[in-house]
FITOR-126474 format. One line per 5 residues: number of its first residue (from 1); their letters; for each residue x negated, y negated, z negated of C-alpha. Coordinates in nm, 2 decimals, padded with zeros to 4 digits. Example, Ala and Ser with C-alpha at 12.3 -4.5 7.8 and 13.67 -1.06 7.14 Angstrom:
! residues 2
1	AS	-01.23/00.45/-00.78 | -01.37/00.11/-00.71
! end
This chain:
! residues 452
1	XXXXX	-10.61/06.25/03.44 | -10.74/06.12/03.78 | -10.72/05.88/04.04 | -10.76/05.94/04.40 | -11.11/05.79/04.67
6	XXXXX	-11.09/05.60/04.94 | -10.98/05.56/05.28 | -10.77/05.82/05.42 | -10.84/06.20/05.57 | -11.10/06.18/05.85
11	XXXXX	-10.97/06.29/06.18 | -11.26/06.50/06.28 | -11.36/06.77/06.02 | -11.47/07.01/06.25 | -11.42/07.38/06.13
16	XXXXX	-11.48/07.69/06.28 | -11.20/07.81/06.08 | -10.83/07.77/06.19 | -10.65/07.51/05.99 | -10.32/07.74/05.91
21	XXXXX	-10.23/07.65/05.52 | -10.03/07.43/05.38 | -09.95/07.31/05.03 | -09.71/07.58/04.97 | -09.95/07.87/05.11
26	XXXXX	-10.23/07.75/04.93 | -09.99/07.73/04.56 | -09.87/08.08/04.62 | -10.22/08.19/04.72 | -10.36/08.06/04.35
31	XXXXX	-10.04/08.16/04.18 | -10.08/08.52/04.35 | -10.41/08.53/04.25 | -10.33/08.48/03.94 | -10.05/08.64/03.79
36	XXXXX	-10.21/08.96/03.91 | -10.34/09.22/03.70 | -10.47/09.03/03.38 | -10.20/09.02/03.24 | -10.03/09.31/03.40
41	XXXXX	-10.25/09.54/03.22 | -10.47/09.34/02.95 | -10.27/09.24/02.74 | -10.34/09.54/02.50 | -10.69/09.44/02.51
46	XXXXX	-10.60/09.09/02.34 | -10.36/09.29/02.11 | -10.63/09.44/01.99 | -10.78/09.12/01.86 | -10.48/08.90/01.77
51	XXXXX	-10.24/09.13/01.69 | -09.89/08.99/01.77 | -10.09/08.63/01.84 | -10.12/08.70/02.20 | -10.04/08.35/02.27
56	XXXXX	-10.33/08.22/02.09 | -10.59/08.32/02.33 | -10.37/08.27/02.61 | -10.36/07.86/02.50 | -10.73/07.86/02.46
61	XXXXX	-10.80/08.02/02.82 | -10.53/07.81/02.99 | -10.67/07.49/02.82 | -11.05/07.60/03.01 | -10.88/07.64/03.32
66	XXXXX	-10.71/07.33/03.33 | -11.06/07.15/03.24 | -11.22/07.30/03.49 | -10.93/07.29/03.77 | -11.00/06.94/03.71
71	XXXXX	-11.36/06.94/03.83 | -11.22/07.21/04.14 | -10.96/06.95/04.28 | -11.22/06.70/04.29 | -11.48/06.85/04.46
76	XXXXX	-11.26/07.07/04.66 | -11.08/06.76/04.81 | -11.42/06.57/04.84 | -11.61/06.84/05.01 | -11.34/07.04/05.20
81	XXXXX	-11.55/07.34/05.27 | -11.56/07.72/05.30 | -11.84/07.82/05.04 | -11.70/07.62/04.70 | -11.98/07.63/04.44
86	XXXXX	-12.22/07.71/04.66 | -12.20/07.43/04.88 | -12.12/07.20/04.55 | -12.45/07.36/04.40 | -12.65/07.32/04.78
91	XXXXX	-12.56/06.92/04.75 | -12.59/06.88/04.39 | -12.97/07.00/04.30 | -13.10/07.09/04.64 | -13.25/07.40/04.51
96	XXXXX	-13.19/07.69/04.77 | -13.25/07.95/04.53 | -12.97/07.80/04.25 | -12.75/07.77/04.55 | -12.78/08.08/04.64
101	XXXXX	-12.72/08.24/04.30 | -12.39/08.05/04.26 | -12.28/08.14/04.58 | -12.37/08.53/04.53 | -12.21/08.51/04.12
106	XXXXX	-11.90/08.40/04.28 | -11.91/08.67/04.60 | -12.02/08.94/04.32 | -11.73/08.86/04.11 | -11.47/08.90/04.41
111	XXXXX	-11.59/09.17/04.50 | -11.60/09.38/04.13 | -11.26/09.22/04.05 | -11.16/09.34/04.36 | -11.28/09.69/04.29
116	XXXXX	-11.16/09.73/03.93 | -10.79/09.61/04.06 | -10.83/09.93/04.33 | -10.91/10.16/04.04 | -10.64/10.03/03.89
121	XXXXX	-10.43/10.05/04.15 | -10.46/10.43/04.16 | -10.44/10.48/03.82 | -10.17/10.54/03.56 | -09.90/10.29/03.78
126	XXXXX	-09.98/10.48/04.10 | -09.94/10.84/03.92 | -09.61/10.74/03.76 | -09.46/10.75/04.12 | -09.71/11.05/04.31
131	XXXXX	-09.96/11.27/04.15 | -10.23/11.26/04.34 | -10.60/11.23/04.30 | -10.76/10.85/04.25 | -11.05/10.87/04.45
136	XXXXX	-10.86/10.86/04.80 | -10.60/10.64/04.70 | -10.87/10.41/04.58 | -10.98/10.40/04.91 | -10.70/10.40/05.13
141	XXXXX	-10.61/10.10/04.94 | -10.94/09.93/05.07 | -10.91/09.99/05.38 | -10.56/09.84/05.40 | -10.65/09.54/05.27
146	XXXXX	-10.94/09.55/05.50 | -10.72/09.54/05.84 | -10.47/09.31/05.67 | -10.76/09.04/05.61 | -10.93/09.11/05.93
151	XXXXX	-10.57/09.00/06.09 | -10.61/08.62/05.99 | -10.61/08.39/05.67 | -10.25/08.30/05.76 | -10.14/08.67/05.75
156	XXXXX	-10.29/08.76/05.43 | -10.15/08.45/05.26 | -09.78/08.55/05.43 | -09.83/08.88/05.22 | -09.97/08.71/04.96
161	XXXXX	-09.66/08.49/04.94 | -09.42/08.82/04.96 | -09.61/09.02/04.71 | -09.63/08.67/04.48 | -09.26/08.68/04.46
166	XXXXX	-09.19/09.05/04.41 | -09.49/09.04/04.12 | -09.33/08.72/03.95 | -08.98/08.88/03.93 | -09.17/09.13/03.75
171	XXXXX	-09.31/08.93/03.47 | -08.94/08.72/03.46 | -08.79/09.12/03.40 | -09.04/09.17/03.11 | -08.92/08.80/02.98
176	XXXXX	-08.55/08.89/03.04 | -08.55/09.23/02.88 | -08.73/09.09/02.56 | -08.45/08.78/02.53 | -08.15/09.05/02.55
181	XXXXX	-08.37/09.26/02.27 | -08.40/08.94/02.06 | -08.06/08.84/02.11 | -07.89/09.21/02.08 | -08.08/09.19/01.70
186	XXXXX	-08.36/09.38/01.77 | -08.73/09.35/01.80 | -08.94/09.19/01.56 | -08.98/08.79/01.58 | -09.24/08.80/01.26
191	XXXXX	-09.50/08.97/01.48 | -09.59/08.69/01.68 | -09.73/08.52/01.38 | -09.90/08.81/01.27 | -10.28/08.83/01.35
196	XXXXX	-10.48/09.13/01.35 | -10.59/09.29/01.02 | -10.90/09.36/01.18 | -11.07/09.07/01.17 | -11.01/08.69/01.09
201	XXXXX	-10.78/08.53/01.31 | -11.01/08.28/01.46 | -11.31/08.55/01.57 | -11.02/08.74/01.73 | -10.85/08.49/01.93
206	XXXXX	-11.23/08.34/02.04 | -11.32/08.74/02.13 | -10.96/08.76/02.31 | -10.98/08.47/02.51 | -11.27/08.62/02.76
211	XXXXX	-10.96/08.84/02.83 | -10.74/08.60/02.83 | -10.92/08.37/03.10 | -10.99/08.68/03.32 | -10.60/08.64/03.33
216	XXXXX	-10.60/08.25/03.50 | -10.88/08.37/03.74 | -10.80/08.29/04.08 | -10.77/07.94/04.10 | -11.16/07.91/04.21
221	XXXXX	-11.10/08.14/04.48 | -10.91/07.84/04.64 | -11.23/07.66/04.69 | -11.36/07.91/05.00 | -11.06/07.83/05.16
226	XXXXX	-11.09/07.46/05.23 | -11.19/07.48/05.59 | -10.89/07.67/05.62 | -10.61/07.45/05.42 | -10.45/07.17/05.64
231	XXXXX	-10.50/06.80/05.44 | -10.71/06.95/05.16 | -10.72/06.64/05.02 | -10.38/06.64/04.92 | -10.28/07.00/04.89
236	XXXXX	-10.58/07.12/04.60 | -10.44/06.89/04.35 | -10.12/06.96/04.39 | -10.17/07.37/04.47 | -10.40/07.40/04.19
241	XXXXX	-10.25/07.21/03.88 | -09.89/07.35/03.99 | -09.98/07.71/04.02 | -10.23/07.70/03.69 | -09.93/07.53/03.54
246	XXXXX	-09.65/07.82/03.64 | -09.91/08.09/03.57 | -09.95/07.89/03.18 | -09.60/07.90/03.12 | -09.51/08.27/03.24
251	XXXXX	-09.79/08.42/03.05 | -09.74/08.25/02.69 | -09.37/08.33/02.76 | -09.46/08.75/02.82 | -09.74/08.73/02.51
256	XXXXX	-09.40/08.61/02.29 | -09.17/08.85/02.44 | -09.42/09.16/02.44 | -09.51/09.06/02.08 | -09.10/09.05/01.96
261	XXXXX	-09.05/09.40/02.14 | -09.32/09.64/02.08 | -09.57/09.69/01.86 | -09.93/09.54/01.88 | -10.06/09.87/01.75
266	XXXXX	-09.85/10.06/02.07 | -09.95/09.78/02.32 | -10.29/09.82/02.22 | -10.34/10.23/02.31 | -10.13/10.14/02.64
271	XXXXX	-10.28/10.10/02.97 | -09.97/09.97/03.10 | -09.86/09.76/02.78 | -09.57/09.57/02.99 | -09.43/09.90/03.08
276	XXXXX	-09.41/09.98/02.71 | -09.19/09.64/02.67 | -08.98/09.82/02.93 | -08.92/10.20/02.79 | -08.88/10.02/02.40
281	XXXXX	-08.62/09.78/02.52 | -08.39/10.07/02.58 | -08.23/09.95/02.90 | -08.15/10.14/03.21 | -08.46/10.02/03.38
286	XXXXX	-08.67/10.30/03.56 | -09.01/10.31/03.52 | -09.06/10.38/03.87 | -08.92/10.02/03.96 | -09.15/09.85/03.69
291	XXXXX	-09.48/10.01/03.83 | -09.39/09.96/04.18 | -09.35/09.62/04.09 | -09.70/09.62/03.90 | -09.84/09.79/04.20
296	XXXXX	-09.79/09.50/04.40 | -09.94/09.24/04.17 | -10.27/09.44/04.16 | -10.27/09.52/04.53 | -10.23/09.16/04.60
301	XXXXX	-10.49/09.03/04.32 | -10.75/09.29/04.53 | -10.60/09.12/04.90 | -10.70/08.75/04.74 | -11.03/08.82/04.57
306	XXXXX	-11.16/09.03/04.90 | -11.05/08.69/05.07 | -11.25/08.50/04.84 | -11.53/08.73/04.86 | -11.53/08.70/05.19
311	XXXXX	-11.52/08.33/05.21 | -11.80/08.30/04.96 | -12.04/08.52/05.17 | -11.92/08.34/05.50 | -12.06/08.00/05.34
316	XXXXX	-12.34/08.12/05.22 | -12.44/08.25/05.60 | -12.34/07.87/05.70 | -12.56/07.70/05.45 | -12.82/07.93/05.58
321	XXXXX	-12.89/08.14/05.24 | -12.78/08.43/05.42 | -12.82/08.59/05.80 | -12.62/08.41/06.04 | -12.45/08.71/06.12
326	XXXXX	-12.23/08.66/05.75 | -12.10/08.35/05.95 | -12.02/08.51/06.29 | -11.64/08.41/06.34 | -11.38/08.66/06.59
331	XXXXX	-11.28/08.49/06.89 | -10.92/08.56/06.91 | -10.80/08.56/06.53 | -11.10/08.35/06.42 | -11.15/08.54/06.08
336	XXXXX	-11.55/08.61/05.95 | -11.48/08.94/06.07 | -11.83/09.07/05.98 | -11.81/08.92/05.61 | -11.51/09.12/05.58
341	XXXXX	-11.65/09.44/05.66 | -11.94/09.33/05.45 | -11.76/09.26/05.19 | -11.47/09.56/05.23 | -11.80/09.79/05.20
346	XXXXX	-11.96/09.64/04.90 | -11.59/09.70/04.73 | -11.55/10.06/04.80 | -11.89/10.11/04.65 | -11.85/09.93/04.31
351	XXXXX	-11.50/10.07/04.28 | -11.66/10.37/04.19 | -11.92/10.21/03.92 | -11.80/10.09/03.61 | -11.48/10.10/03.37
356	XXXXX	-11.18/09.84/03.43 | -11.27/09.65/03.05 | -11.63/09.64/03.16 | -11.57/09.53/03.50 | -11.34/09.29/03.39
361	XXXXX	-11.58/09.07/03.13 | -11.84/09.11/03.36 | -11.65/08.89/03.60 | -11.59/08.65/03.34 | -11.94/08.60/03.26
366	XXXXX	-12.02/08.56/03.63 | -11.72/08.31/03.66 | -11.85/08.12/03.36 | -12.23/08.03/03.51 | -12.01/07.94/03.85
371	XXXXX	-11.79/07.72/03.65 | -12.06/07.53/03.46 | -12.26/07.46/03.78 | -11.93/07.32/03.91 | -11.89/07.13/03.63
376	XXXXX	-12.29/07.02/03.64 | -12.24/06.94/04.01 | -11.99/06.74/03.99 | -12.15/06.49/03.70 | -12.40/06.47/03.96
381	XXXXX	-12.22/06.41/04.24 | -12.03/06.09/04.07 | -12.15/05.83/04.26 | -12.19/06.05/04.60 | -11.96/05.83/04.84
386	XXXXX	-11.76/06.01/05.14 | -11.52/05.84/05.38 | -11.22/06.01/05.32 | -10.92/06.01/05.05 | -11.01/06.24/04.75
391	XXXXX	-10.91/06.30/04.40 | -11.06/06.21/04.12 | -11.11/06.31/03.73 | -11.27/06.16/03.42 | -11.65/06.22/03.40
396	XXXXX	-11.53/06.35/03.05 | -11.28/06.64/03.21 | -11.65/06.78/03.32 | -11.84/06.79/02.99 | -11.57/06.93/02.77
401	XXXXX	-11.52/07.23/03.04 | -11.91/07.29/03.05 | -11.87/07.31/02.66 | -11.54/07.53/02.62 | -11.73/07.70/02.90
406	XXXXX	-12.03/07.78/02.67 | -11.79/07.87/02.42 | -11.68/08.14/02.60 | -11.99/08.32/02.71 | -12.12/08.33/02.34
411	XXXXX	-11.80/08.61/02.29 | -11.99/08.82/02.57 | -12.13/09.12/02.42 | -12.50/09.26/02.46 | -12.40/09.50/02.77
416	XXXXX	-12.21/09.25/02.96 | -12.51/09.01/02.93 | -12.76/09.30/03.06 | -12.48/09.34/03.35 | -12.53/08.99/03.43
421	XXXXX	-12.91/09.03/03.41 | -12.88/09.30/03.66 | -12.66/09.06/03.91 | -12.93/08.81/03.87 | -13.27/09.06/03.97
426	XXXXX	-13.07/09.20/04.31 | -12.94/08.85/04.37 | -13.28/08.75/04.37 | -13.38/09.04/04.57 | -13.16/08.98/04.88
431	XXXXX	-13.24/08.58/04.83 | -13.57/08.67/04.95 | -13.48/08.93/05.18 | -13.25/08.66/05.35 | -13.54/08.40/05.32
436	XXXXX	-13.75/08.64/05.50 | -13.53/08.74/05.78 | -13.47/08.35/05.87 | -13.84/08.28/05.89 | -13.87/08.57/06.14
441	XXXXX	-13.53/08.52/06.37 | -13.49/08.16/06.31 | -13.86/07.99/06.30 | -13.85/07.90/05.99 | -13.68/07.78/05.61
446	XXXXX	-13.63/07.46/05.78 | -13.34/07.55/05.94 | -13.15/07.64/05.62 | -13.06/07.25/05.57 | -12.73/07.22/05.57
451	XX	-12.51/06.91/05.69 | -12.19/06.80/05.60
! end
């Protein structure tokens, strides 16, 4: 599907940012990023359009995240930056406010992802193992993950890795349990060819499939760590389609093995619907093990995306669409300490707005409008030369992710579209706010250029 540039890495990138990740970091940082959550605890919401067809939306969302992992690993490895879409957006139409808006979509969405996983941290998982009220745990939580990402990009990635392991051998128990049910005579093959009676199949597994991509999120978040990812030209490509890849084949596997072992209608009422394929299977399993286990996927989903989030706002202050105290870097562990406490803030508050469902397709429509200026960009930035080794897609990889992307956001319902309205009006309102503040401390919008 692609090709690579010319010429070879240049020597002198220079970076604020310490160059700690390699190729095997960076694939567990995407593949921790993404077998997270989604799938720990949506997969009832999909039951409830497809039935026993989980897989069916799962195939549709994978095939829009390869598309537009496509467009990532080319623009990623062309313009190894902190920022991502922003800085794509910044060089592609040279529109401050557009730039800004992509950047602050793709900031917002760490940041509410990040804050549904902490209320679902502390919620029916947590409980199983103490009783204790949500609210505290919630932020305990944040606060954790706070201090572990003000430590360094290198340390939260080494958790990342640990917690990506533990989290994976959770999903291969759910896969395991559901082969010995098949193979002992039980469960119920049939089901997994057995849509919903609710609706036609096809309006189900398009409705399903916003669920379904929230599921591969993750893989974007790589792009705010480019300044931060030794030879980026040669570890996106291979990070991204390898994790994306592993995250494809472990998630169709758990939609056929939930579908063969418990009922849709039971997955569907559950808020912990691989739990369910636990208890049904009838092994000597305890629960406790299977939501510790789920514990850490969510806790280290809400580690990556504050790390995105972080990132995201760190670029923006670099390109100069935010105050330049966003970009101010800590001496010693040189981490964007005050992004992180900007962004550790801004989670704590929205973890207390909102339900998890709603949360969760309101990230997906933000995602979406990232992912087609991504996709725009890059069209655009065909024929932009640079003097370094990058790789390379089809212009057609583009336009058929821009239009599965479209796709997608006409499943968005009325509410999640006002959400989004919302995001646009105080995005708009700190873009001015910022614009203001760098007349008066910086003499002027002509300092908001940036350079590469």
């Amino acid at each position: 599907m692609a090709g690579t540039g010319q010429a070879t890495e240049p020597a002198g990138q220079d970076t604020k940012l310490a160059r700690n990740v390699g190729t095997v970091l960076l694939f567990f940082f995407i593949v921790g990023d993404t077998l997270g959550a989604g799938i720990y605890t949506l997969v009832g919401t999909m039951a409830e359009d497809v039935g026993g067809m989980l897989w069916l939306p799962l195939v549709i969302a994978l095939v829009v995240a390869l598309l537009t992992a496509g467009t990532y690993a080319e623009m990623i490895s062309k313009y190894p930056h902190a920022g991502g879409a922003a800085r794509y957006a910044e060089r592609a139409y040279k529109t401050p406010f557009l730039t800004f808006i992509v950047g602050f979509f793709m900031l917002s969405s760490g940041i509410v992802t990040a804050a549904l996983l902490a209320n679902a941290f502390a919620g029916d998982y947590f409980t199983t193992l103490v009783d204790v009220p949500a609210a505290p745990v919630t932020v305990i939580f944040l606060l954790i993950l706070i201090g572990i990402n003000l430590r360094g990009v290198r340390e939260s990635l080494a958790a990342n890795t640990v917690a990506t392991i533990i989290e994976t051998s959770g999903l291969v128990m759910v896969i395991v349990v559901a082969a010995i049910v098949f193979g002992s005579g039980g469960g119920d093959a049939a089901r997994i060819l057995t849509p919903s009676p609710d609706q036609p199949i096809l309006v189900g597994a398009f409705a399903a499939s916003v669920v379904a991509f929230f599921s591969f999120l993750g893989f974007e978040a790589a792009a705010n760590m480019a300044e931060e990812v030794k030879e980026p030209s040669r570890a996106y490509p291979r990070a991204l389609f390898g994790a994306i890849t592993t995250a494809g084949v472990i998630y169709l596997l758990i939609a056929l093995s939930s579908a063969i072992v418990v009922d849709p209608n039971v997955m569907a009422e559950s808020t912990g619907p691989l739990l369910e394929v636990i208890t049904a299977s009838g092994l000597p399993i305890p629960a406790w093990l299977f939501s510790l286990i789920a514990l850490v996927a969510i806790a280290n989903g809400a580690l990556l995306f504050m790390v995105m989030a972080s990132r995201a706002t760190y670029g923006l202050a670099e390109v100069g669409l935010l105050p330049s105290i966003f970009g101010s870097v800590a001496p010693t562990r040189r981490t964007p300490w005050v992004a992180i406490l900007a962004v550790g803030a801004a989670t704590i508050g929205m973890s207390f707005v909102g339900n998890i469902g709603t949360l969760a397709d309101t990230t997906v429509l933000l995602l979406l409008f990232v992912f087609i200026s991504t996709n725009v960009s890059c069209l655009v930035l065909k024929k932009d030369r640079v003097d370094h080794e990058h790789f390379r897609v089809p212009t057609v990889v583009p336009v058929l992710a821009i239009v599965a992307s479209i796709v997608l956001l006409t499943q968005q319902s009325l509410e999640i579209w006002l959400l989004g309205a919302a995001f646009v009006v105080v995005g708009t309102i700190l873009f001015v706010l910022a614009r203001i503040g760098r007349r008066r401390y910086e003499q002027g919008p002509h300092e908001t250029t940036l350079t590469f």
